[in-house]
N, C-alpha and C positions, 0 to 999 in steps of 0.2 A: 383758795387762791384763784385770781379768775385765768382762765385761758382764753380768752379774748380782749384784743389789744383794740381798745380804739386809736385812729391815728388823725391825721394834721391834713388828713387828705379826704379834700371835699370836694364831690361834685357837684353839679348841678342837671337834674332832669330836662333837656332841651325837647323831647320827642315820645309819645308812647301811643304803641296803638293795638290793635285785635284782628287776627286773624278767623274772620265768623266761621269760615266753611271751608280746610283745607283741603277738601276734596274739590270743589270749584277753582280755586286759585291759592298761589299763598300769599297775593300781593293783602298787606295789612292793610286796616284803616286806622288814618289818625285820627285818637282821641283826647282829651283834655285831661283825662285823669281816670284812672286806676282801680276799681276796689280789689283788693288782693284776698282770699280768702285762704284757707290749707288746700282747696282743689287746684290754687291757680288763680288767672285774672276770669276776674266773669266775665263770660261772654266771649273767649279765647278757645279756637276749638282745640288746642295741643296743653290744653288744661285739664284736671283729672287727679284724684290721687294715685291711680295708677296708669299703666301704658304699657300696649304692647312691644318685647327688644325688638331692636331695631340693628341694623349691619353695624351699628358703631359694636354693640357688645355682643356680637356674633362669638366673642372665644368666651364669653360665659354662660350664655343662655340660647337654646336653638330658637329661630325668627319668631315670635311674634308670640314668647311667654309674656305670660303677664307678669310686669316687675314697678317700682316702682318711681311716681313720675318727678325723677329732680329734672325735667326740660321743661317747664312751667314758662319759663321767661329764656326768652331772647333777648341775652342785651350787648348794645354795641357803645362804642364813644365817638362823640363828633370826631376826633383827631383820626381815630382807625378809619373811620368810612371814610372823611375826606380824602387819608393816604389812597384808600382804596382805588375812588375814585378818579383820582391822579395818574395812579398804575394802568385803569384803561383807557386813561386820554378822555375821559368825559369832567368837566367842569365840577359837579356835584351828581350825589347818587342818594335818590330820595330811600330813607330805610324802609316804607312802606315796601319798594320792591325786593327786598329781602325778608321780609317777616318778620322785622323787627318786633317786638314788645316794648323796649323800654332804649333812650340812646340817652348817654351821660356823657357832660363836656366836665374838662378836669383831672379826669382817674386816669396819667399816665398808663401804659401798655396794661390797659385794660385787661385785655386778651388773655393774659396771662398772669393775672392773681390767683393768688395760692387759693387751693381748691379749700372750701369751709370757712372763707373770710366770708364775712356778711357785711351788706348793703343796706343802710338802715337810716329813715327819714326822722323827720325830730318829733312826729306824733307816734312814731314806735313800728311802723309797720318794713319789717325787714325783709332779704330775701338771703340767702344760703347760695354763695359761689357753688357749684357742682362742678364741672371744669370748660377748658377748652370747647368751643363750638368751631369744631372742624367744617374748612370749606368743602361747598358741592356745589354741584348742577345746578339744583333745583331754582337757585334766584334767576336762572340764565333764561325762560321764558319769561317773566314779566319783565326783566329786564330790556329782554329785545323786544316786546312789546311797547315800548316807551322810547326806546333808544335804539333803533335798525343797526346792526353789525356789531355791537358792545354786547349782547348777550352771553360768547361763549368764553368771553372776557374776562368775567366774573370769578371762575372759582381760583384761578393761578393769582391775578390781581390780589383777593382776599386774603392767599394763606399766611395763616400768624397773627391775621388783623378782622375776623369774623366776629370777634365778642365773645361771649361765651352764654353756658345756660344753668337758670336759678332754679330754687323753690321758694316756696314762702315757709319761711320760720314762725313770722307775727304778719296776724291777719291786718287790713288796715286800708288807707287809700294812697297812692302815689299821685302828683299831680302837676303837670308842667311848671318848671319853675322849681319845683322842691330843691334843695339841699339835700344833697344823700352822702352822709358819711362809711368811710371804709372802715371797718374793721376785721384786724390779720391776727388769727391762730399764733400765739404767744409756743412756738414751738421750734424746735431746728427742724430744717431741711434733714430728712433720713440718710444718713451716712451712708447707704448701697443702692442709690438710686440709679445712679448712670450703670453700675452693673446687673440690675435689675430690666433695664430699658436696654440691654444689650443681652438678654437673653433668648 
C-alpha cells in the first residue's frame, strides 16, 4: 500500500541558486538549473552527505557532531518572501540575499508542510521535506548590504514564512520553469503532539 499521496498541488520553480563559499558570504547566486545528486546540489557549499549539528539540534547532539545532512536545499515560495518582504517595508526581497536554493510559486504555506512530503519534478528528481527552516540573523548582512536600515529586519519579518530544508531522495536536475509536484505522507497527524511540544 503506498504511503505517499501525490496531490493536486503543483508548483512551479520561479528561482534557484548556489551558495559557492559560505564562509565568504551567504548571499547565493542565481542559476538556471539544478543538478541534484544524494550529496545535494553541485556546487552548493551546505551540500554534503553529512554536516556538522548545529544550535538547531543542540538537545540531541553536542556542536559540531557529525550527523546527517537533510539541510541540502533551502527552499522558499514566491508568496512567503513576498509576505516577507512586505513585513519590512521593502517592495521585493531578492532570495539570493537569503541563501535561497530553490523558490516555488503555487505550494500554499509552504513553510509548513508536513515533514517527509516530497517535492518531485516530472523527470523524477525529488527532494524529501525535513522541516521547518527557522528564522535568524544571518540573512541581515547581505541584506543590509543591498538595502541600508532593512538588515536587522529580517528575522522577526520571516517568522513562519523562511521555507524550509530538503534532501535529495532521487538524483536529477531541477530547472527554472519546472513543475514540481507535492506529495504528503498518507498518515495522521500523532495524536500527543501538542503534549509532546509542551513538554
Amino acid at each position: 500500500m503506498p504511503v505517499l499521496k501525490p496531490t493536486d498541488f503543483v508548483g512551479r520553480i520561479t528561482w534557484l541558486g548556489l551558495v559557492r563559499d559560505r564562509s565568504a558570504q551567504l548571499e547565493a547566486e542565481a542559476v538556471a538549473e539544478l543538478t541534484a545528486s544524494f550529496a545535494g546540489p553541485v556546487g552548493e557549499d551546505h551540500g554534503g552527505l553529512t554536516r556538522p549539528s548545529c544550535s538547531r539540534v543542540v538537545a540531541q547532539y553536542p556542536k559540531g557532531t557529525t550527523i546527517r545532512n537533510t539541510r541540502q536545499f533551502t527552499i522558499l515560495s514566491v508568496e512567503e518572501l513576498a509576505a516577507t518582504a512586505a513585513k519590512m517595508g521593502l517592495d521585493h526581497l531578492d532570495p539570493a540575499l537569503v541563501g535561497a536554493t530553490m523558490v516555488i510559486d503555487g505550494i500554499p504555506d509552504l513553510t509548513h508542510l508536513p515533514p517527509a512530503s516530497r517535492l518531485q519534478v516530472a523527470d523524477g528528481a525529488t527532494l524529501v521535506v525535513d522541516i521547518e527552516n527557522r528564522s535568524c540573523q544571518l540573512p541581515a548582512k547581505p541584506i543590509e548590504a543591498r538595502h541600508a536600515g532593512f538588515g536587522a529586519k529580517y528575522k522577526s519579518a520571516a517568522a513562519g514564512r523562511r521555507g524550509l530544508t530538503a534532501w535529495v531522495e532521487r538524483e536529477g536536475v531541477f530547472r527554472l520553469g519546472d513543475a514540481i509536484r507535492l506529495h504528503i505522507p498518507d498518515q495522521p497527524i500523532w495524536a500527543h503532539l501538542e503534549a509532546a511540544r509542551r513538554a
